[in-house]
N, C-alpha and C positions, 0 to 999 in steps of 0.2 A: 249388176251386169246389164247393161242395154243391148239394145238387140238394133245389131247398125250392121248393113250389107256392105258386104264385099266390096271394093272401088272395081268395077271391071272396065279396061281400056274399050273391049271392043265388044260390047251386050249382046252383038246379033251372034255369037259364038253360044251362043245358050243353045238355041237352035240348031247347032248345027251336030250336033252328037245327041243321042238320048239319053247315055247317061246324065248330061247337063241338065236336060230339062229336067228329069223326075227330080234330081238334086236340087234345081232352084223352084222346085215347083213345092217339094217337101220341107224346104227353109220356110218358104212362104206359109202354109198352110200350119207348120210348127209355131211361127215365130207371130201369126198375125191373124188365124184363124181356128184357135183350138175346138170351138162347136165342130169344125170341119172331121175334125177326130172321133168324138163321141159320135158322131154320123155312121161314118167308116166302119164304128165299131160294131154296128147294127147291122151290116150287112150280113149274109148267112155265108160270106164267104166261101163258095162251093158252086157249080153251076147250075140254077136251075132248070129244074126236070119239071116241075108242076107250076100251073096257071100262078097258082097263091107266092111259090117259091119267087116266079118272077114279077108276082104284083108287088111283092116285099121290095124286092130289086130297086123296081122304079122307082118305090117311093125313096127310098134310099138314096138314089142321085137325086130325085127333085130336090132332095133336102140338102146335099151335098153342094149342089147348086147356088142354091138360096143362100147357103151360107157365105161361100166364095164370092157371087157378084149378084145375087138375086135376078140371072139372065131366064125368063121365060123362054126363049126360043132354041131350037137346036135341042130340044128334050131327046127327039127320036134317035139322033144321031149318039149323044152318051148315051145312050141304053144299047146303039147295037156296039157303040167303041167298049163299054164298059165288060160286054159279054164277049168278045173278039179278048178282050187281054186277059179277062178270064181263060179263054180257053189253051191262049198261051202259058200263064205263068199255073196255071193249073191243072 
């Protein structure tokens, strides 16, 4: 089986619902980035309460990161997005 995406007419519809994105975000990351998971899997999963809980965290997206597009910049912002949907879906 190969791994061949969708033909979609109109792309910018990704965007425009969130269940779309996490959908083509989790294709993505399944089909193209499996470190991305073992990453994931590292996280403590839970919201940090302690300095150590949330250094764990960080290191966790840097790595997350790295793995995706190796983008240095914007660290600060996934750490506090990362903790915002923590505290949603959690």
């Amino acid at each position: 089986m190969t791994k061949t995406p969708a033909t979609i007419p109109n792309p910018e519809a990704i965007s425009t619902a969130p269940d779309n994105c996490i959908d083509s975000g989790a294709w993505y990351i399944t089909s193209f980035r499996p470190k991305v998971l073992r990453e994931i899997d590292n996280d403590p999963v839970k919201i940090s309460t302690t300095q150590t809980e949330a250094d764990i965290e960080k290191e966790v997206i840097k790595k997350i990161t790295n793995n995706i597009n190796s983008a240095k910049t914007g660290l600060a912002n996934r750490v506090t997005y990362t903790k915002m949907i923590k505290e949603i879906l959690l």
